[in-house]
ZAKOLGU-508855 format. One record per residue: x, y, z of N, C-alpha, C in turn. Coordinates in steps of 0.02 Angstrom, whole numbers, padded with zeros to 5 digits, always signed. Layout:
// residues N
XYZXYZXYZ/...
//
This chain:
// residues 416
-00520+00191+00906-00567+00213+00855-00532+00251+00799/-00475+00293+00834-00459+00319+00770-00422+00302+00732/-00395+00234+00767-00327+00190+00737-00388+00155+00648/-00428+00141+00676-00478+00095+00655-00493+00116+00588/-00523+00196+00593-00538+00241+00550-00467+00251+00483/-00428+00258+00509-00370+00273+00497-00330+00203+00442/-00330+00161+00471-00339+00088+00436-00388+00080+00387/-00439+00099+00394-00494+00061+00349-00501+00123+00269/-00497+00199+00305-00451+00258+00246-00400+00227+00202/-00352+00192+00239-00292+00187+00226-00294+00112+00157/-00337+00077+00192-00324+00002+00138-00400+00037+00102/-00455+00076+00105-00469+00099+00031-00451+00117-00037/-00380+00152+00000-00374+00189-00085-00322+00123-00128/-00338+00040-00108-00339+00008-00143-00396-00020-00162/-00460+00001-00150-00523-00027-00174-00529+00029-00223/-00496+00091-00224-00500+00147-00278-00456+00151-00336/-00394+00134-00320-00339+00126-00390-00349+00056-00428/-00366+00011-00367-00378-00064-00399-00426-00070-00465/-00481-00009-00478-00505-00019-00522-00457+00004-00609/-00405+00040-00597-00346+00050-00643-00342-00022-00654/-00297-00046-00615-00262-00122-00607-00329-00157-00655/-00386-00163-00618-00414-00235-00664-00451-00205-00720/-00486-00147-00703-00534-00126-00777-00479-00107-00860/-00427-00079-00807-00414-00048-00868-00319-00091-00883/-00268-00105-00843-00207-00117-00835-00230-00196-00878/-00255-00253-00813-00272-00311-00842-00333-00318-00896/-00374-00273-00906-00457-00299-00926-00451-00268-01008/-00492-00203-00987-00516-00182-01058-00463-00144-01106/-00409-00132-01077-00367-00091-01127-00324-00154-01149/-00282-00202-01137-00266-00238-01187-00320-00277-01240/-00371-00306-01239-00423-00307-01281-00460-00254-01317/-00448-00196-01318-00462-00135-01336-00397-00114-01397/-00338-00124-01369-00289-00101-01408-00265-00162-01456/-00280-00221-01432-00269-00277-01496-00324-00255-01567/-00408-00231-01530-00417-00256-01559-00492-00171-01572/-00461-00131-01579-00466-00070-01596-00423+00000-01590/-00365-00014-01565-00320+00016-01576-00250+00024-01615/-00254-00054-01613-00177-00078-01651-00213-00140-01687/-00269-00132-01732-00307-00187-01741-00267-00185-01843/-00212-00151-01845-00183-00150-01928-00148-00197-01917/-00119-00235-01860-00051-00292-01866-00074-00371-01842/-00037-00403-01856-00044-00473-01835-00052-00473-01742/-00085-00522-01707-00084-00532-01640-00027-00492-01600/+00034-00554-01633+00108-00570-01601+00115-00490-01601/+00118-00431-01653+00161-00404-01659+00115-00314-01622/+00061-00344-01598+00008-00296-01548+00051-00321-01478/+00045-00389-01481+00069-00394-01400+00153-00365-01406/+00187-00363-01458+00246-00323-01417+00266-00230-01427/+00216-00224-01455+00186-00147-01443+00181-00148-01369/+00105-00204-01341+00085-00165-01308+00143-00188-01238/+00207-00236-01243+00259-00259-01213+00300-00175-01186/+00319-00159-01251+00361-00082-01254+00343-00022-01207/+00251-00021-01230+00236+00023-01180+00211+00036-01109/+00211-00047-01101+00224-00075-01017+00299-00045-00995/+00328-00048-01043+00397-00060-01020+00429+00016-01034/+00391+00054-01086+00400+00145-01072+00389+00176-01001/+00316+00173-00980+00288+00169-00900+00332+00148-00852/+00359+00087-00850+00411+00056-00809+00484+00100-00802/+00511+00142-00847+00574+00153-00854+00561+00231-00817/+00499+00242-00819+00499+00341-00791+00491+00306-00716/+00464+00255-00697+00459+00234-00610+00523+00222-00600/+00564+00189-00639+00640+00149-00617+00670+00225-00601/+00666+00264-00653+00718+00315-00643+00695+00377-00585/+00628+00383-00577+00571+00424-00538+00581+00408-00456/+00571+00344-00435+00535+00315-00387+00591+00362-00322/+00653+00311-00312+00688+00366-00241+00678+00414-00241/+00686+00451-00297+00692+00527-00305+00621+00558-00269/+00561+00519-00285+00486+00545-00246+00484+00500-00168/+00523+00441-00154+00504+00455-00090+00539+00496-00072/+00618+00503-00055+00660+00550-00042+00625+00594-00011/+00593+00626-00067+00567+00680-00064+00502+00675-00008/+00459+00635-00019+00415+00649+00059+00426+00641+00086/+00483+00596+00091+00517+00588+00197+00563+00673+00212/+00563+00683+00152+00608+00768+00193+00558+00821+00199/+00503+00814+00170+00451+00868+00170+00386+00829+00216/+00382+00777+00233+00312+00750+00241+00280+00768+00177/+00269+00757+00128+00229+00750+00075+00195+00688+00052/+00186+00649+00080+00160+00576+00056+00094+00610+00031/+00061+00609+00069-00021+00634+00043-00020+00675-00020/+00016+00711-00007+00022+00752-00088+00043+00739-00139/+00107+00705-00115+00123+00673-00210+00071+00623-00215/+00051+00585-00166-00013+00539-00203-00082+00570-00237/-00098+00607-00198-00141+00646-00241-00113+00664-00298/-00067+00692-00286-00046+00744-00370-00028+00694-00418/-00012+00625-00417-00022+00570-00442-00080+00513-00474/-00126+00526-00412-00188+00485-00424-00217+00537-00485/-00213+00590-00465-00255+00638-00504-00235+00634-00597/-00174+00622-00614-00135+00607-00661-00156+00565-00681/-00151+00496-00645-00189+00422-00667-00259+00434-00689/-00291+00460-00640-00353+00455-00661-00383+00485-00709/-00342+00579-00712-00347+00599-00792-00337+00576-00852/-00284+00529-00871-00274+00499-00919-00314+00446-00928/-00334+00409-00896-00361+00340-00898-00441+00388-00898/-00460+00435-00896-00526+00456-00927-00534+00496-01013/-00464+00508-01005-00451+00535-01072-00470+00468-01150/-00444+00406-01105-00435+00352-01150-00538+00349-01181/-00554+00362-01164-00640+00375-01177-00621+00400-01255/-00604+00432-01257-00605+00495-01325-00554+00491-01375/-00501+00407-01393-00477+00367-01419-00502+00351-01464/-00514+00363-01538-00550+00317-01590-00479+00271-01606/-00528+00234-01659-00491+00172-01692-00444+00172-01719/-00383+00139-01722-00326+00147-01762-00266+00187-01712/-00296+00217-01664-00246+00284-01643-00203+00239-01611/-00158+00190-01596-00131+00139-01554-00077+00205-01514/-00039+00237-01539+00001+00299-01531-00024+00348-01464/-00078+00345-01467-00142+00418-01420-00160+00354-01369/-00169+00304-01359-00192+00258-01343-00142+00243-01277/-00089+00241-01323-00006+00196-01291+00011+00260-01229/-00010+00326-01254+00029+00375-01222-00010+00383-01178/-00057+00377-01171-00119+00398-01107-00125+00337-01062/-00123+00276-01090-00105+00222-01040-00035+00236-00994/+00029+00241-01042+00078+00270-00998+00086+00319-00941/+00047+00368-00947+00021+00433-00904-00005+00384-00861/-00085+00363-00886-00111+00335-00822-00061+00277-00774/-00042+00248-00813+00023+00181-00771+00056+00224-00737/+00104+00272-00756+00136+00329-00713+00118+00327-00668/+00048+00374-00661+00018+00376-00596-00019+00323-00557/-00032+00290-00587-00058+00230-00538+00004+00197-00490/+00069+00190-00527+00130+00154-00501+00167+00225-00451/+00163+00275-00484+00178+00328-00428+00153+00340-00360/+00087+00338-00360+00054+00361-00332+00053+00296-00264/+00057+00235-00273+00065+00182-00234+00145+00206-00191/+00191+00242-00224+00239+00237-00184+00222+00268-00110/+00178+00308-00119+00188+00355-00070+00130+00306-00008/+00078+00272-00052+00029+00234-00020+00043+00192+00024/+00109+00146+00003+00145+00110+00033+00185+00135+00101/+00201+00196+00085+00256+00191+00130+00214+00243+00185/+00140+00244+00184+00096+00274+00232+00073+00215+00269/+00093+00154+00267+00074+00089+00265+00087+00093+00381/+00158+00114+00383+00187+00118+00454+00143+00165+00478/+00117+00213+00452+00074+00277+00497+00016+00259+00526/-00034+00191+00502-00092+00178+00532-00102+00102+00558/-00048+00085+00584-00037+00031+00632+00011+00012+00669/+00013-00041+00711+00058-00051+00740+00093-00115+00696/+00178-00117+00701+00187-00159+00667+00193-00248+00675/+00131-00253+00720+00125-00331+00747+00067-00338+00688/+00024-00279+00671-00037-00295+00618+00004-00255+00552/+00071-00267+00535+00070-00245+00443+00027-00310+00427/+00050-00366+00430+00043-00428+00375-00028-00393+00363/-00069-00412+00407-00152-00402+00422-00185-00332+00388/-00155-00281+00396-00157-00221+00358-00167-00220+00280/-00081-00223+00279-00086-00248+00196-00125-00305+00169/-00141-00356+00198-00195-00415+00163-00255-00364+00160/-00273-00327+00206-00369-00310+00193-00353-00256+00143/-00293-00199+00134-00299-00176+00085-00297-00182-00012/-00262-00253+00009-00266-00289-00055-00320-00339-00049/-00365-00338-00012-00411-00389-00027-00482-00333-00050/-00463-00260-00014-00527-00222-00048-00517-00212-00096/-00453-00194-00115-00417-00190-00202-00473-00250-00225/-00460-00299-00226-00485-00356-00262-00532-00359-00255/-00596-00343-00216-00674-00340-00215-00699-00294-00255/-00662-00220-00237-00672-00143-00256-00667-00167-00320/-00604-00175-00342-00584-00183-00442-00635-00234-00467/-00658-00290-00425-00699-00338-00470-00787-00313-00486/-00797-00269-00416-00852-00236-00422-00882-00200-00480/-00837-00151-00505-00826-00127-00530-00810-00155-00604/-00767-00201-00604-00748-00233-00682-00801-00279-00683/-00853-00290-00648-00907-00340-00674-00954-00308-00690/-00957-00244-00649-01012-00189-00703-01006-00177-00775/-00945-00154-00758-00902-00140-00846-00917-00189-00891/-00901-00259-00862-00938-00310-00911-01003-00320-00944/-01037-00319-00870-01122-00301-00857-01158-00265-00956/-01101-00226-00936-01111-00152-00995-01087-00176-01050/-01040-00220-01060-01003-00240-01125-01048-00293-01159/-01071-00333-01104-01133-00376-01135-01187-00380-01162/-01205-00328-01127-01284-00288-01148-01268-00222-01150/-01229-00222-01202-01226-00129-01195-01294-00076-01232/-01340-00100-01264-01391-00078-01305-01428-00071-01217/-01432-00110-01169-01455-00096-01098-01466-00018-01073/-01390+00000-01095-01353+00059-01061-01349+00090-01117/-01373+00096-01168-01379+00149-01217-01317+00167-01257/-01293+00103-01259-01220+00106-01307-01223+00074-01374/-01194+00082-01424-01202+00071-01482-01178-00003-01471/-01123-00023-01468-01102-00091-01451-01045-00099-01379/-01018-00174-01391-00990-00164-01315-00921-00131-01336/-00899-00104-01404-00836-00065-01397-00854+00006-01371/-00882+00036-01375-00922+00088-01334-00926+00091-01266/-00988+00034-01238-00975+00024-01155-00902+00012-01143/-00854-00017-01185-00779-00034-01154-00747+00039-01133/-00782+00066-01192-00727+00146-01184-00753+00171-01132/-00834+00159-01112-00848+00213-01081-00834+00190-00996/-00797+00127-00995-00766+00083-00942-00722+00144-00908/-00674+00166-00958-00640+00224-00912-00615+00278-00906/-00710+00307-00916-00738+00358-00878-00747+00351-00814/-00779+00280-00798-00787+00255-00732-00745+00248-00705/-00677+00232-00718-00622+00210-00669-00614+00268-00666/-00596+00316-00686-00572+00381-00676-00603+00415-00607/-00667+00420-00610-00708+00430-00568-00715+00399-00500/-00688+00339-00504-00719+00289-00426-00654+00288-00396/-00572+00280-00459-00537+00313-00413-00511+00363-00377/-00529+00434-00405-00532+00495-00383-00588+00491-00323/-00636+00476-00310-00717+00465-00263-00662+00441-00196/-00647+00357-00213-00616+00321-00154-00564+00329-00125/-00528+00381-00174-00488+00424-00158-00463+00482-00099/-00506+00490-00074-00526+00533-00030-00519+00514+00034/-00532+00457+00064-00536+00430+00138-00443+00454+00164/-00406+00427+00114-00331+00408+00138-00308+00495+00118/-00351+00536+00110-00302+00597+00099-00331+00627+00152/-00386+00626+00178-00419+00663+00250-00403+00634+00306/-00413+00561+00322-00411+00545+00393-00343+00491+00405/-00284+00479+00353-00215+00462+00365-00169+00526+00395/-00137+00519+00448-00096+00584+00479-00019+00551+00432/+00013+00612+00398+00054+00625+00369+00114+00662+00399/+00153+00665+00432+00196+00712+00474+00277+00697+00430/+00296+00752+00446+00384+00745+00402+00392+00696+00466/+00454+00645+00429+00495+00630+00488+00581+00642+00474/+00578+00708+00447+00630+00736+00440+00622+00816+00467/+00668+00843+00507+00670+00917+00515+00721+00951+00481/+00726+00934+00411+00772+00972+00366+00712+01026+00343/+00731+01103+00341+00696+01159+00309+00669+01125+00254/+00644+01172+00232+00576+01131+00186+00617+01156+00134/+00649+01237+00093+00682+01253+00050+00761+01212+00032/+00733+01199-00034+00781+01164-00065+00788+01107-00068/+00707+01093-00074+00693+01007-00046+00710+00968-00120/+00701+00975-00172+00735+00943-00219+00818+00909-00218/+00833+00974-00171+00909+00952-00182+00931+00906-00115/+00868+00910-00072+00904+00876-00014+00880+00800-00023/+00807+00801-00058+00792+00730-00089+00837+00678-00124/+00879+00708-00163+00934+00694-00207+01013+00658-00180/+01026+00709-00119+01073+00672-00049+01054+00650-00023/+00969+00645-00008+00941+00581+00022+00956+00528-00015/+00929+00531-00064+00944+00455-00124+01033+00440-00093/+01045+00491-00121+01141+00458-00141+01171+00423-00056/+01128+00437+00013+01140+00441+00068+01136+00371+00072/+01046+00396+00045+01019+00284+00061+01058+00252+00027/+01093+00245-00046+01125+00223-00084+01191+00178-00049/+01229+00217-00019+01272+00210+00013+01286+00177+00089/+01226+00196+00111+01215+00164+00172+01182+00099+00168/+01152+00088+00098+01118+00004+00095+01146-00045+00113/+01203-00027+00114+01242-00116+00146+01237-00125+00214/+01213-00077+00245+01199-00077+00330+01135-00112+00329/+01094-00109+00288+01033-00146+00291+01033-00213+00243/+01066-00234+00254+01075-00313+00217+01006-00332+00189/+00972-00358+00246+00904-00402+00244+00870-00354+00180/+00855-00304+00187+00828-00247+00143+00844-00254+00080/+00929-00257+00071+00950-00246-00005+00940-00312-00046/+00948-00362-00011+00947-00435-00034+00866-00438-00044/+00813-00428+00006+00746-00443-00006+00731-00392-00086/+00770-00335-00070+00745-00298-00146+00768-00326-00206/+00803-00380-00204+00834-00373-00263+00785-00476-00261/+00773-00500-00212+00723-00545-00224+00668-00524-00258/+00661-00468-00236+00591-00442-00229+00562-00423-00317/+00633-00404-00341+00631-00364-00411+00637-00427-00461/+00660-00494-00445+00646-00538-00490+00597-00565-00504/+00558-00586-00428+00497-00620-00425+00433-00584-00439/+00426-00532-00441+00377-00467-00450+00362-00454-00510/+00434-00471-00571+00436-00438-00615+00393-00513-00673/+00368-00568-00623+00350-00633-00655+00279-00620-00631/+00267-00605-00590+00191-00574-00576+00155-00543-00592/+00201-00472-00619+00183-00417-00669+00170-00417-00723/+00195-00472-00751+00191-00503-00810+00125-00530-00828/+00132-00579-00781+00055-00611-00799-00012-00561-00801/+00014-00519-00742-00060-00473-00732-00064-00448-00797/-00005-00409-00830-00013-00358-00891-00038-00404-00961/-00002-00466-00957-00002-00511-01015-00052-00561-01010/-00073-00566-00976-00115-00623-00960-00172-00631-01023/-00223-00582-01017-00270-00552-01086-00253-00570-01146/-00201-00547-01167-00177-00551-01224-00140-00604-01258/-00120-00644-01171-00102-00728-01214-00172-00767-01206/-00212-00757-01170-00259-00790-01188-00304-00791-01259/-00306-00715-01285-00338-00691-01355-00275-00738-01407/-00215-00717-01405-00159-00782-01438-00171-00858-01459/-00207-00862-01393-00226-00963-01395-00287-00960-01424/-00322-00915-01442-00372-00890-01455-00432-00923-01431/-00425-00882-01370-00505-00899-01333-00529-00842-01326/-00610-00833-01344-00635-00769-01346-00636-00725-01291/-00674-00664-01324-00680-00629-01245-00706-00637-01198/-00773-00665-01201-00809-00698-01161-00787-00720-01099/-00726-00745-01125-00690-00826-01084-00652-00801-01042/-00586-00732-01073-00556-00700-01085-00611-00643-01000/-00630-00628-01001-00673-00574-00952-00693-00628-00894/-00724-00662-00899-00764-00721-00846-00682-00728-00810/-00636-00765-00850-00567-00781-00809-00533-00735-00755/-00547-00661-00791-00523-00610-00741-00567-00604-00697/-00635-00616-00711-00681-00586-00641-00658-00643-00567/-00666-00691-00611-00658-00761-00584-00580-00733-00534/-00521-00711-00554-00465-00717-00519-00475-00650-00465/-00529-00593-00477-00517-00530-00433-00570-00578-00365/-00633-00591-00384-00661-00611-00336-00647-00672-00281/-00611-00706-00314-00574-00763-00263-00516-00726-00228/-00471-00698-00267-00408-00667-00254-00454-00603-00180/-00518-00593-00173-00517-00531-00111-00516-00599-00035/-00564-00641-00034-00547-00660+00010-00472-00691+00024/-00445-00724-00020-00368-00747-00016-00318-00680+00006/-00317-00637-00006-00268-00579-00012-00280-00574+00089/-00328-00577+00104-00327-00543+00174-00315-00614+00212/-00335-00674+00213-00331-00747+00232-00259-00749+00219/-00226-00746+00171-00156-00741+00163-00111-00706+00209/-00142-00621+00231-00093-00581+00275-00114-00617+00346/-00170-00664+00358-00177-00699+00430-00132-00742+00438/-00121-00796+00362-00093-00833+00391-00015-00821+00407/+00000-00775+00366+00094-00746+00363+00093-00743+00456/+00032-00685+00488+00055-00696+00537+00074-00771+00580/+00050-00808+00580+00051-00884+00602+00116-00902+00580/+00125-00921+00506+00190-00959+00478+00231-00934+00459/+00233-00857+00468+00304-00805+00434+00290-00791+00383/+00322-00734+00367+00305-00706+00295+00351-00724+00251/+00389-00767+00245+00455-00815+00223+00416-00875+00177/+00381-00907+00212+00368-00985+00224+00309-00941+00160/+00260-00902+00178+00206-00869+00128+00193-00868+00069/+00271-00791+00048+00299-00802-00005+00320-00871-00039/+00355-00917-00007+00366-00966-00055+00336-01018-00070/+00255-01034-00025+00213-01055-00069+00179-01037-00134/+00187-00962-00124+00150-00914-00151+00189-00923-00238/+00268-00937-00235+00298-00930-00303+00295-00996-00302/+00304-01047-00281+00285-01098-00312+00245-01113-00359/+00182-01099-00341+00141-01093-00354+00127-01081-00428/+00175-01002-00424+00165-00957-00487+00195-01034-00558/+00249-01058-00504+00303-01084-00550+00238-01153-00582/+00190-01154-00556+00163-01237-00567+00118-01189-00615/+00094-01130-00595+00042-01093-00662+00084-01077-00717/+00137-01056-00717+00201-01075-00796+00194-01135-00835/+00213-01183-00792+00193-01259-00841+00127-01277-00857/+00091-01265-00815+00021-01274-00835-00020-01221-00896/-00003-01163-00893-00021-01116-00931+00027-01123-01017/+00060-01168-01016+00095-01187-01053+00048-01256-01108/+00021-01271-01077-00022-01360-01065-00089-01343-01098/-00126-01266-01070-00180-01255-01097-00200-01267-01160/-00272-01308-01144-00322-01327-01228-00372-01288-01209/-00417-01277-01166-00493-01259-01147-00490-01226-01123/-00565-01181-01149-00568-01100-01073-00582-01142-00996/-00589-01211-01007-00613-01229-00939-00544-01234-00899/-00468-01232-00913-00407-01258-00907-00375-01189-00892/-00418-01140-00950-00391-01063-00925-00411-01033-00865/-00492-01059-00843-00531-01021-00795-00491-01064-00729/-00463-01142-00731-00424-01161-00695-00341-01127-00675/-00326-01101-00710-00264-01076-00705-00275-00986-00652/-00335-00962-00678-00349-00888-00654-00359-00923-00598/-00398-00969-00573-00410-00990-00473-00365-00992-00449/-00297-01009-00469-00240-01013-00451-00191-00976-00462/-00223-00922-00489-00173-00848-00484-00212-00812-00445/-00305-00798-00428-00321-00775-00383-00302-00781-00297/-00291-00873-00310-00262-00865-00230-00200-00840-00192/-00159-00863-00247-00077-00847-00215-00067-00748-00251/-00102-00709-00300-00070-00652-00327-00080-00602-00256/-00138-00588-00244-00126-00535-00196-00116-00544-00110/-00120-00615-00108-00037-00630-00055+00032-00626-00066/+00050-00636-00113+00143-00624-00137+00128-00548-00128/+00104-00518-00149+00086-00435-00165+00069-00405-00103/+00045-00414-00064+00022-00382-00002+00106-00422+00081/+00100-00487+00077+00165-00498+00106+00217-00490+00104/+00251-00474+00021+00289-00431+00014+00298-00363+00048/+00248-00326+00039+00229-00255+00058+00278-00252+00126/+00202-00304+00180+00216-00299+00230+00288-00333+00269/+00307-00362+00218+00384-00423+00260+00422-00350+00232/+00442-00313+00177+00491-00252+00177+00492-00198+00227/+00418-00180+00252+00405-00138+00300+00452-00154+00372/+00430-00215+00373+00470-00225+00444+00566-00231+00436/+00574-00211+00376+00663-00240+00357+00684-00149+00348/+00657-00102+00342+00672-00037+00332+00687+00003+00405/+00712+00073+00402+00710+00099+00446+00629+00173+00450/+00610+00168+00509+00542+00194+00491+00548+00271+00465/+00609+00305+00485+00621+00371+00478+00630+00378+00407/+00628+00330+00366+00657+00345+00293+00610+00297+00233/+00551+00280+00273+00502+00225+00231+00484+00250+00180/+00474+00299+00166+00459+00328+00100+00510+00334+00041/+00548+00333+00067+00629+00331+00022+00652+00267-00009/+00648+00206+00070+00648+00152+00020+00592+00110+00017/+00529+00143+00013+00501+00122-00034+00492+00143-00113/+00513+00194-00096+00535+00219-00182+00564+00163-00214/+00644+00139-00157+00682+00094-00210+00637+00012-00201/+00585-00011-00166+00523-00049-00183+00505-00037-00233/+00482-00005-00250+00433+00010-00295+00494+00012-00370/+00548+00060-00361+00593+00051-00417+00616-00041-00435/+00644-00068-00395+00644-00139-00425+00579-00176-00450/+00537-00142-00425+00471-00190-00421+00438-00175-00505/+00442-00096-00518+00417-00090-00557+00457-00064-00633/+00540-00064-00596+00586-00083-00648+00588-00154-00703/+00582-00188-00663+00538-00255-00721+00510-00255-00770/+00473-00200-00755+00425-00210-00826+00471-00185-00897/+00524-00148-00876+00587-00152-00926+00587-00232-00976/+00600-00262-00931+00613-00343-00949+00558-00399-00967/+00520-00379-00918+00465-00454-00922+00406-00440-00974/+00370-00383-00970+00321-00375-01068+00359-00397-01107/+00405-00347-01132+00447-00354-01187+00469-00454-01170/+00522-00450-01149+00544-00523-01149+00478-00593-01178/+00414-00585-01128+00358-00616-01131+00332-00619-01209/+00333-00538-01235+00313-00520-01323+00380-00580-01364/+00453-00556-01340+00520-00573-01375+00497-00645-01393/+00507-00669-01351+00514-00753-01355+00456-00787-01374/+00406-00756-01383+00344-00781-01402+00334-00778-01484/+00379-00723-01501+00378-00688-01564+00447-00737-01590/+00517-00750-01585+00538-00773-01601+00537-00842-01586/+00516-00878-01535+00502-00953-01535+00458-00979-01591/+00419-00912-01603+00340-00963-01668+00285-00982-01623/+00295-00966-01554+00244-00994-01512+00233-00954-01440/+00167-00930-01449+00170-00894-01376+00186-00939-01309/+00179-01009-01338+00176-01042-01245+00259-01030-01201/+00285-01022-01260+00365-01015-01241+00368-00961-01186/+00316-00904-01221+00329-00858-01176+00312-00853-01088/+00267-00876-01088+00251-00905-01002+00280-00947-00994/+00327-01012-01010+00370-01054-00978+00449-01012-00969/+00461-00927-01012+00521-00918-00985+00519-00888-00918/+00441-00875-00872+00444-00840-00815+00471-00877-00769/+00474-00975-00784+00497-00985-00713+00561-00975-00701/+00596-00960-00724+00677-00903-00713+00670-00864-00663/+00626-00815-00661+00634-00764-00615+00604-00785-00550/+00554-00812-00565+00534-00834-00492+00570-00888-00442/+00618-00924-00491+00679-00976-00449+00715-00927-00424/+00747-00879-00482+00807-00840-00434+00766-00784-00404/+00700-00774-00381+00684-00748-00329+00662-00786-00274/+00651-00830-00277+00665-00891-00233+00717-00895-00199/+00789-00915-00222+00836-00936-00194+00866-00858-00180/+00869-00806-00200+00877-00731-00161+00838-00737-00085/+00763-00750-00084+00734-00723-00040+00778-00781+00035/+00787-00844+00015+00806-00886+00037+00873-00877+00113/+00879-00811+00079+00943-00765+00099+00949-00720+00135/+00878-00708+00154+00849-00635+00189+00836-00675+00251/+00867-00650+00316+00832-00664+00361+00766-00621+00365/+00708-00671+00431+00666-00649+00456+00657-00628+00529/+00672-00580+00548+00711-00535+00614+00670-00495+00621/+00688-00434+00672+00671-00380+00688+00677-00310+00654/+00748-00315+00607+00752-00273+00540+00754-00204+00557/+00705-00178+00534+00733-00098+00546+00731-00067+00625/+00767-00016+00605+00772+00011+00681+00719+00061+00693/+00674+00054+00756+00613+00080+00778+00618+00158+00806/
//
């Protein structure tokens, strides 16, 4: 019962941040900032604004991430830096309410804050992942917590819509109004759902280093793991799979919006497509961690990038929102299986005494990308003359995360 309790806490506070991810990461803030925030420039030259400041967000996690798990595996702090994180995310991303027009600057910087903490705050989420099961149920774990992500966020982003459509309903002047007032709400439902995984997840150091001078011992933690990575082969090789293929995923989620407004299909089309990919994507995300158990979490993943690689050419091909709403079914099924089997295939390749540490450096490759893949996605779109260029340069990363992962055995991995 209390394992149960403990689990079901634990994969909430992705039905609570998930609403970051779709209302505000994928949904209303890139259509917001094309097209009332940074609404003085051409398309092309909004999307590599809003490329840069994917990729500002990305560079404080690259340089951030060991340094905060480090740090909760020597203190037991998981629960706390996530809170003191979520709370960050969720402040900023309520701040974005009180944004007028033109400000792209006030806009850029409060999304960054909130990205901060939304990408921070997962480190610690993750690597609480070993505390509320056994590890015959990660795959299974991580699928239901990314599949409430994906119910929770669509719930939620179809209200938001609800409101954008009929916003005179809800007592809004128009739907740029209900958009803003979109996240107030996220702010709120993820701070609310927030709560299960900080009360009933048990958090214990699994370090007995004194608690004084924990900055500095976080720091020889890093330089320790650093050094000792070549003892964990499977680990260093899956991370560095992990950081190519992730960084083609990330992409789409962040860019997706904004190449569709490019080909110019309205919003309409543009909103329906996302609802369309969260609500398919909840049952797939947990059906996905069943089947990893059955066929390996090997065999998973690389349907899973295939996949991605056949939505590159095809998303390339697009004429019709009917061709676009085809392409989102097929990022709903395979996105939050690569995303959740990942999770769980690293879990089992780590050592448990130090999961918080490297999941820092998870989370640092994972969300070091976004260095490369906005920007790059904006680059080549901007200098080809043609956005389609830009989604046919992702299948790069997902081959050579392909033939990386190819390389990783699937074993017993860390030591228990």
């Amino acid at each position: 019962m209390e394992e149960r309790r403990a689990v079901w806490s634990w994969a909430l506070y992705d039905w609570a941040n998930s609403a970051f991810a779709t209302v505000v990461l994928a949904g209303f803030f890139p259509i917001l900032f094309g097209g009332l925030w940074s609404n003085d420039v051409a398309a092309v030259e909004s999307n590599y604004r809003l490329g840069m400041i994917n990729a500002a967000a990305g560079a404080f996690i690259a340089v951030s991430a060991p340094v905060l798990g480090a740090l909760a595996d020597v203190g037991g702090f998981k629960k706390r830096m996530l809170a003191i994180f979520m709370v960050l995310g969720a402040t900023a991303t309520g701040l974005l309410f009180f944004v007028d027009a033109g400000q792209w600057v006030a806009a850029g910087l409060l999304y960054i804050a909130g990205s901060i903490g939304f990408m921070a705050a997962n480190i610690f989420y993750d690597a609480l992942l070993i505390s509320v099961a056994p590890k015959s149920r990660w795959h299974f774990v991580s699928g239901l917590g990314f599949g409430l992500g994906y119910l929770g966020g669509g719930l939620l982003y179809a209200f938001c819509v609800w409101m954008a459509i009929a916003p005179q309903r809800f007592g809004f002047a128009d739907a740029t109004a209900a958009a803003q007032f979109s996240f107030l709400l996220v702010a709120g439902w993820w701070a609310v759902f927030a709560l299960p995984v900080l009360v009933w997840v048990n958090d214990r150091p699994v370090s007995r280093s004194p608690r004084h001078g924990l900055a500095v011992q976080a720091f020889k933690q890093v330089w320790r793991t650093l050094r000792k990575i070549r003892s964990h082969r499977n680990a260093a090789v899956f991370l560095l799979a992990y950081w190519f293929y992730i960084d083609g995923v990330d992409t789409i989620i962040r860019m997706a919006v904004a190449y569709g407004t490019s080909l110019g299909f309205g919003t309409e089309d543009l909103i329906k497509a996302l609802l369309l990919t969260q609500f398919i994507g909840f049952p797939a995300a947990i059906i996905y961690g069943k089947l990893s158990e059955r066929f390996t979490a090997k065999r998973s993943l690389y349907a899973g990038l295939v996949t991605y690689v056949g939505i590159c050419i095809w998303g390339t091909q697009i004429q019709s929102a009917a061709e676009f709403y085809g392409v989102a079914v097929l990022i709903g099924l395979v996105q939050g299986g690569v995303q959740s089997v990942s999770r769980s295939f690293f879990a089992g390749l780590i050592p448990r005494q130090e999961s918080a540490e490297f999941f820092g450096f998870y989370n640092l490759l994972g969300k070091f990308a976004t260095l490369l893949g906005p920007p790059l996605f904006a680059i080549v779109g901007r200098e080809a003359g043609d956005v389609r260029y830009s989604i046919l340069s992702l299948i790069l990363l997902f081959a050579i995360g392909m033939l990386l992962l190819s390389r990783v055995r699937e074993e017993q991995g860390a030591e228990r």
